[in-house]
C-alpha positions as CSV (number, residue, x, y, z in Angstrom):
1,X,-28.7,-40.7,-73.9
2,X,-30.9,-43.6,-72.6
3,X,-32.5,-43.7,-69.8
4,X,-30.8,-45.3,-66.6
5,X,-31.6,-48.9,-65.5
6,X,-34.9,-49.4,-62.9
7,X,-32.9,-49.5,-59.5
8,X,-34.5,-51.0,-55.8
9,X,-33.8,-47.6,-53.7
10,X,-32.5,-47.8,-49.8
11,X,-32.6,-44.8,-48.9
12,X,-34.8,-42.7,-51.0
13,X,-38.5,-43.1,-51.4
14,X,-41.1,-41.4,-53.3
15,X,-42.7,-39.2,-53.9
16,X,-44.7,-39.3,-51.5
17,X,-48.0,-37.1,-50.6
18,X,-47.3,-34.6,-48.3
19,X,-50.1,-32.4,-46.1
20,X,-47.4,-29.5,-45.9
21,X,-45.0,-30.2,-48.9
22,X,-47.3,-31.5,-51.9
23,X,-45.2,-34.3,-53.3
24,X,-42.1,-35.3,-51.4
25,X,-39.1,-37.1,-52.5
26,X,-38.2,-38.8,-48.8
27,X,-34.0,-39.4,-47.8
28,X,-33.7,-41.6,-45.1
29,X,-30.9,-41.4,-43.0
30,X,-30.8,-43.7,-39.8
31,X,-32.0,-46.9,-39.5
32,X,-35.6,-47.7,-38.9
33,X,-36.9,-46.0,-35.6
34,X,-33.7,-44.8,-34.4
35,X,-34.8,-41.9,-32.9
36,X,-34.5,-39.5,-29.7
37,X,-38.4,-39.5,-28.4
38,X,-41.0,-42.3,-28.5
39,X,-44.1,-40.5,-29.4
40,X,-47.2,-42.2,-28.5
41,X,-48.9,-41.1,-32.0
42,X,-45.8,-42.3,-34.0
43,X,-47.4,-43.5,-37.1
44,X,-44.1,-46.0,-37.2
45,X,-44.6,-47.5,-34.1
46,X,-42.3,-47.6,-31.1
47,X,-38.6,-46.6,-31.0
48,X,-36.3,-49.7,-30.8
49,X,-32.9,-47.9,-30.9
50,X,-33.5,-44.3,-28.4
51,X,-30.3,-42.0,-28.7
52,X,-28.9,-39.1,-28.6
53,X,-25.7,-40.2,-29.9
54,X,-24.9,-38.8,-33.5
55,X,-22.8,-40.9,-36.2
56,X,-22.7,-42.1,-40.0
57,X,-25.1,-44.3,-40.0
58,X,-25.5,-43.9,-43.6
59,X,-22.6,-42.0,-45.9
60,X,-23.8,-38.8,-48.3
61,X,-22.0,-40.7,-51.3
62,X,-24.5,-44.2,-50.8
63,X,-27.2,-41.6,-50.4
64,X,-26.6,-39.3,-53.4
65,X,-26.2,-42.2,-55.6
66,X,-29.4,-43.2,-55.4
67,X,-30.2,-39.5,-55.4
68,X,-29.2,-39.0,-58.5
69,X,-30.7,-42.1,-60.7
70,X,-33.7,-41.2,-58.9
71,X,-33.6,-37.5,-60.4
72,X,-32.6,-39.3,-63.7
73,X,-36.0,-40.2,-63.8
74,X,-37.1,-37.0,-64.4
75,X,-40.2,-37.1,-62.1
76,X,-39.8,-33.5,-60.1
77,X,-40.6,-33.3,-56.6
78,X,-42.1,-29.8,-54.6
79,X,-39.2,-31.1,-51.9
80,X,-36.5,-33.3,-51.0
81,X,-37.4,-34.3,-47.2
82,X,-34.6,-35.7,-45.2
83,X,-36.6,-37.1,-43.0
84,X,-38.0,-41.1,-43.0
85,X,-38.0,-43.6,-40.8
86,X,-35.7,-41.8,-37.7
87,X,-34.5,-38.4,-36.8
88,X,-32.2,-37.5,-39.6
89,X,-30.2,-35.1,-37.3
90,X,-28.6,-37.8,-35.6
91,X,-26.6,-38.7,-39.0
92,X,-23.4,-36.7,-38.7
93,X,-23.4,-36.4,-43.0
94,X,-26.6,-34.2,-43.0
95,X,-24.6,-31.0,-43.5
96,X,-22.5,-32.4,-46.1
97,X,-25.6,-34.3,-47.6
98,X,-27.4,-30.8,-48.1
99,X,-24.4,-28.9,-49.8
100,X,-23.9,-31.6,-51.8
101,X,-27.7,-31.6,-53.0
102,X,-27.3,-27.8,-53.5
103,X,-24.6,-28.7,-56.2
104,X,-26.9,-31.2,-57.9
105,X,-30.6,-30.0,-58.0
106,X,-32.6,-26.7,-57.8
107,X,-35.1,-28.5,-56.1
108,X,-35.4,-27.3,-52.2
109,X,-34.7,-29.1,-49.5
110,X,-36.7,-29.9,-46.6
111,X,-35.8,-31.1,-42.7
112,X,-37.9,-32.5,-41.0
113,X,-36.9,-33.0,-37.4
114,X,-38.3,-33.5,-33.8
115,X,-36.7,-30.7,-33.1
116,X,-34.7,-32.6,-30.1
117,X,-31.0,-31.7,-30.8
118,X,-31.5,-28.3,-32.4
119,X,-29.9,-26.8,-28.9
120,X,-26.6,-28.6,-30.2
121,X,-24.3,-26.0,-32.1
122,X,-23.1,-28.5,-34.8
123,X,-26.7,-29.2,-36.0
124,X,-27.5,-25.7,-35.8
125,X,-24.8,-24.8,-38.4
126,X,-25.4,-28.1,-40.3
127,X,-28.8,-27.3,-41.5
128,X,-28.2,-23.3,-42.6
129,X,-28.3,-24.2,-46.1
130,X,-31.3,-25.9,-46.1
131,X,-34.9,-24.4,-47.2
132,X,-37.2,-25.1,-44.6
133,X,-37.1,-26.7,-41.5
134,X,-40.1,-28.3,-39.6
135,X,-39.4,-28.8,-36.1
136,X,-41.8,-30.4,-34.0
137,X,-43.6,-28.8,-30.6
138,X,-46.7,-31.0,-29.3
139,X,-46.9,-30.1,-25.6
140,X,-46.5,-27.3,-23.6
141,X,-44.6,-28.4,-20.4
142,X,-42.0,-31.0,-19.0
143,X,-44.1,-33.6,-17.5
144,X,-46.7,-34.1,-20.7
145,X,-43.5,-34.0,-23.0
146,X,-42.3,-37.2,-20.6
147,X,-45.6,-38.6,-21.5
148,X,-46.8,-37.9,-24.7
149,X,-43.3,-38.2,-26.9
150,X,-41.0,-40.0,-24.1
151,X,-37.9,-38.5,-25.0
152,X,-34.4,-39.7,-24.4
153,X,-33.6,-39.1,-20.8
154,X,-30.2,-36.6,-21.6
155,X,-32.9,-34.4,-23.7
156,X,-35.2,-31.6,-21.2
157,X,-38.0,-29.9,-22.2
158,X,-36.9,-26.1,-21.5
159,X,-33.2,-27.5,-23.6
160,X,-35.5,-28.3,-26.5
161,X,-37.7,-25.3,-26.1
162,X,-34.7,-23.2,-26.2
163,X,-32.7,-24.7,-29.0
164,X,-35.6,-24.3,-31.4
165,X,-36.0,-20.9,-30.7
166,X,-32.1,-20.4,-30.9
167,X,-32.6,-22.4,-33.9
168,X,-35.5,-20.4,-35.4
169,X,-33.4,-17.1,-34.9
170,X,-30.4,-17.7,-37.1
171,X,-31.8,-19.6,-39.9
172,X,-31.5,-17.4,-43.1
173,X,-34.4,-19.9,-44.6
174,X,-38.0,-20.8,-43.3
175,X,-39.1,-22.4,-39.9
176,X,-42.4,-23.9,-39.5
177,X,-43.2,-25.3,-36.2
178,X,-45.3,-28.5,-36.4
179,X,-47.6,-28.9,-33.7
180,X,-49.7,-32.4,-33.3
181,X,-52.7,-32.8,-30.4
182,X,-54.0,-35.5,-29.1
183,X,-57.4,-36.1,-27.7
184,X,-58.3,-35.3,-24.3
185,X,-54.4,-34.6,-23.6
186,X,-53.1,-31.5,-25.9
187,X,-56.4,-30.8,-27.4
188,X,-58.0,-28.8,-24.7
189,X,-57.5,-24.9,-24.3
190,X,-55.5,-25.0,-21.1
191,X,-53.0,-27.0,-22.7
192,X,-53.7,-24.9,-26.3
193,X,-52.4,-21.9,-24.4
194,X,-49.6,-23.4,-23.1
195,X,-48.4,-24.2,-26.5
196,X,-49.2,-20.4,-27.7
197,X,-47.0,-18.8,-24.9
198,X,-43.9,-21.1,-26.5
199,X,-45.3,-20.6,-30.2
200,X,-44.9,-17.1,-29.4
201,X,-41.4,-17.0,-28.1
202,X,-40.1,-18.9,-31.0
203,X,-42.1,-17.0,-33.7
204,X,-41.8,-19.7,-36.5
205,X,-43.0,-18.4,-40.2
206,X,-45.8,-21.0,-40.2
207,X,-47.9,-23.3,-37.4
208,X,-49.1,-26.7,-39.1
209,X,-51.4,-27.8,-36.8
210,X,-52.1,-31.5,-36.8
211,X,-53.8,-34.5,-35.1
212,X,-53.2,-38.1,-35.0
213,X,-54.5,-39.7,-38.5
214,X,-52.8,-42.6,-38.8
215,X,-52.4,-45.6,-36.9
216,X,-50.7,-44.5,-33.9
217,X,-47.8,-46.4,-31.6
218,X,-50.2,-46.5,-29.1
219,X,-54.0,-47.0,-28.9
220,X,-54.4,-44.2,-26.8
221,X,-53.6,-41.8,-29.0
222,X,-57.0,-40.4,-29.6
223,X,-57.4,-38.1,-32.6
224,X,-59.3,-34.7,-32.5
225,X,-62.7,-34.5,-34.9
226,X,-62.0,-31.8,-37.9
227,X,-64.5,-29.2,-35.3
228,X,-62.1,-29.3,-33.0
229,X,-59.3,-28.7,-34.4
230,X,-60.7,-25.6,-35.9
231,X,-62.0,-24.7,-32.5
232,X,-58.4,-24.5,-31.7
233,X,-56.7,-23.4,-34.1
234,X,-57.9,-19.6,-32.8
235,X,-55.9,-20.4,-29.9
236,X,-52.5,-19.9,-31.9
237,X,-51.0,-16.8,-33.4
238,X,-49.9,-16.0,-36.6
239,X,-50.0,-18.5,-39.6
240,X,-51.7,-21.8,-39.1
241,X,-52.5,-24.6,-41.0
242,X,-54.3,-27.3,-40.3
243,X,-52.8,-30.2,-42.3
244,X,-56.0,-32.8,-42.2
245,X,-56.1,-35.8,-44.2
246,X,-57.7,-34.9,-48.2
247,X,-58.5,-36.3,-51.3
248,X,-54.8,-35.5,-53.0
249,X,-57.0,-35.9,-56.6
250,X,-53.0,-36.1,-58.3
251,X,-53.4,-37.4,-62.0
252,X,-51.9,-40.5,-62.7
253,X,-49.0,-39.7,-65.2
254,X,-46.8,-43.2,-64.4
255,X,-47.1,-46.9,-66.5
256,X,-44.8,-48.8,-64.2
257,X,-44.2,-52.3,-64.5
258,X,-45.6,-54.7,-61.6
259,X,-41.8,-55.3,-60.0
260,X,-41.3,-51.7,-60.1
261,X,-44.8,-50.8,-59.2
262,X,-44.4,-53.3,-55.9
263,X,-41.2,-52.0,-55.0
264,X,-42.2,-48.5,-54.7
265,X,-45.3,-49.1,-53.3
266,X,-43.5,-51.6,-50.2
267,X,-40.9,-48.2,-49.9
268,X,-44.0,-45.7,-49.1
269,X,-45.4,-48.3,-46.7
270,X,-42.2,-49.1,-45.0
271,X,-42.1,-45.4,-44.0
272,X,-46.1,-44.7,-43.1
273,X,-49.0,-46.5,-43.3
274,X,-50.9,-45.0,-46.4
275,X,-54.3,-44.9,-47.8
276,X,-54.8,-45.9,-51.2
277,X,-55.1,-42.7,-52.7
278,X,-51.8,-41.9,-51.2
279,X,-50.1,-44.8,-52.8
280,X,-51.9,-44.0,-56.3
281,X,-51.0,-39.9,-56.0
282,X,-47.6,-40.8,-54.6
283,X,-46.2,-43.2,-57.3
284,X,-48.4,-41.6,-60.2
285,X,-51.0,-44.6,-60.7
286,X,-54.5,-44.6,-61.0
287,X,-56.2,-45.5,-57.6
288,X,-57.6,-49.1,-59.4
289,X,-54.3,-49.5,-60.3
290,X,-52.8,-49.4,-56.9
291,X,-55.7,-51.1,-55.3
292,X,-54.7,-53.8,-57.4
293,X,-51.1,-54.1,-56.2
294,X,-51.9,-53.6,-53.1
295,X,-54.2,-56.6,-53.2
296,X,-51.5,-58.7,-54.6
297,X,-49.0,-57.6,-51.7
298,X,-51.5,-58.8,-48.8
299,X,-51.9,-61.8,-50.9
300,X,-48.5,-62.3,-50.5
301,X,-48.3,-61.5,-46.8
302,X,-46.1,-58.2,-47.4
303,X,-48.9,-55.5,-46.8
304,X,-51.9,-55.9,-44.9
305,X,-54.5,-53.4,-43.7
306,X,-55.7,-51.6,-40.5
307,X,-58.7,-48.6,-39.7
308,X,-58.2,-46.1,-38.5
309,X,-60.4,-43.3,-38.1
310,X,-62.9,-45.3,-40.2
311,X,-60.4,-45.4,-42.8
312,X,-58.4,-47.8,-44.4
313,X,-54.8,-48.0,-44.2
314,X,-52.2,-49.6,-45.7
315,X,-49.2,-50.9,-43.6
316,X,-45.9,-53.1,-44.7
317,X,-45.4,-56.7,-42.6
318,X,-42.9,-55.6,-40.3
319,X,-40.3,-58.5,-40.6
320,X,-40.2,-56.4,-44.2
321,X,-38.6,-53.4,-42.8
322,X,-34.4,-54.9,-42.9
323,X,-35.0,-55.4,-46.6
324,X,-37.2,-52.6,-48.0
325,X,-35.8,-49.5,-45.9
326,X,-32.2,-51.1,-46.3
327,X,-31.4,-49.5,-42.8
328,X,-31.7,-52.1,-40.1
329,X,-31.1,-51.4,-36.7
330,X,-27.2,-51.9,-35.6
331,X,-26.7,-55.1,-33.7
């Protein structure tokens, strides 16, 4: 049987380098930064379609398509992460996209959600078959969670609070709450123990703990230094994790052509802003290899670079986004 024919992929993107997951094979499945919040730290930049409202925005058959060459493949992810460049959640076809992923791989699958809509009863039942879900909790109160991740104005804090614990109850699988501080706002101890009162009342099976360490939506999402993250991290109960940045060290174990090498490189960045050694690790390339690309997409104006954090990061031109995510925003 030969091999299927190199495809351009939508809606799946990968694998990429994850802090929790080890390598991730990314579903999208809402257009670019249609979302419910608009975190200030959001790596993707601000929300330009905020709602609550949930519909197909893409269908479980165009998804599992692509799904399914990309498995051809034969490169084997830890996870498949619906997650990308939205909240997946909002995409009616997420409970029918799981079962349907159950049929066709053992590999497990992965949510990743703000958390936001988990109070809703459909999405509840939606996402039972799934592995693990990784809601998000970054503050501690209602007036920093209108600040820090601006949420759609139907969606309250003590609504969220309470659906993810709801949530975190029923699921037969794995919950691990994701918590991100910020400098100066949630990365004090006053705000720290705010966050463990909650942390406790859900009683998720694992805490990542995280700071912002990519180039944020706004400037004023300051980071926290590596000492003080692990001067709070004793603040929180049970099992915690802090998912800093690392060297992934992944041997290369790809030879891709330069079409096919560009086009999965442009679908990592039009999801996050990476690093080098995140594009290398994530496409299975030597890090020379990818530096090279990468120099030939800024060349072409299709990447360029930004620091953050003293380190250099990758990002995709954003006029790119329509074409390499294949999700633009409805008109």
């Amino acid at each position: 049987m030969t091999k299927m024919a190199t495809t351009v992929f939508k809606y799946v993107y990968g694998p990429v380098p994850s802090r929790r997951l080890g390598r991730s094979l990314g579903i999208d499945l809402v257009p670019f930064k249609t979302g419910t919040y608009d975190c200030i730290y959001c790596q993707l930049g601000r929300t330009t379609d905020m709602t609550i409202a949930r519909k197909e925005y893409v269908s479980a058959d165009d998804i599992l398509a692509e799904l399914e060459r990309k498995l051809w493949d034969g490169d084997v992810p830890n996870y498949l992460t619906l997650a990308g460049s939205g909240e997946p959640t909002l995409n009616l076809c997420i409970g029918e996209l799981i079962d349907r992923i159950k049929t066709m791989t053992g590999i497990p699958v992965a949510v990743l959600t703000n958390g936001s809509l988990l109070w809703m009863t459909e999405i509840q039942h939606v996402l039972m078959d799934a592995d693990l879900v990784l809601p998000s909790l970054d503050v501690g109160d209602e007036a920093l969670f209108r600040c820090l991740n601006r949420p759609h104005k139907d969606i309250s804090f003590e609504r969220m609070v309470d659906g993810i614990a709801v949530f975190t109850k029923r699921f037969p699988g794995e919950v691990w709450l994701e918590v991100l501080l910020l400098g100066g706002v949630t990365g004090i101890p006053a705000e720290a123990e705010k966050l463990v009162s909650l942390i406790k009342r859900i009683q998720p099976a694992r805490v990542p703990l995280n700071t912002a360490s990519r180039p944020p939506a706004e400037e004023f999402a300051f980071p926290l230094s590596s000492d003080q993250m692990l001067a709070l991290k004793g603040f929180f109960p049970g099992r915690v994790d802090i998912t800093s940045e690392g060297e992934w060290g992944v041997a290369p174990t790809t030879v891709l052509s330069k079409d096919r090498a560009a086009a999965d490189i442009l679908a990592q960045l039009g999801r996050r802003p990476c690093t080098v050694e995140d594009v290398a690790s994530g496409i299975g390339i030597h890090v020379m290899v990818a530096l090279k690309h990468l120099g030939g997409l800024i060349a072409t104006g299709k990447a360029s670079t930004v620091v953050t954090g003293g380190r250099n990061f990758f990002t995709i031109n954003q006029n790119l986004h329509r074409d390499i995510t294949g999700l633009p925003k409805d008109e």
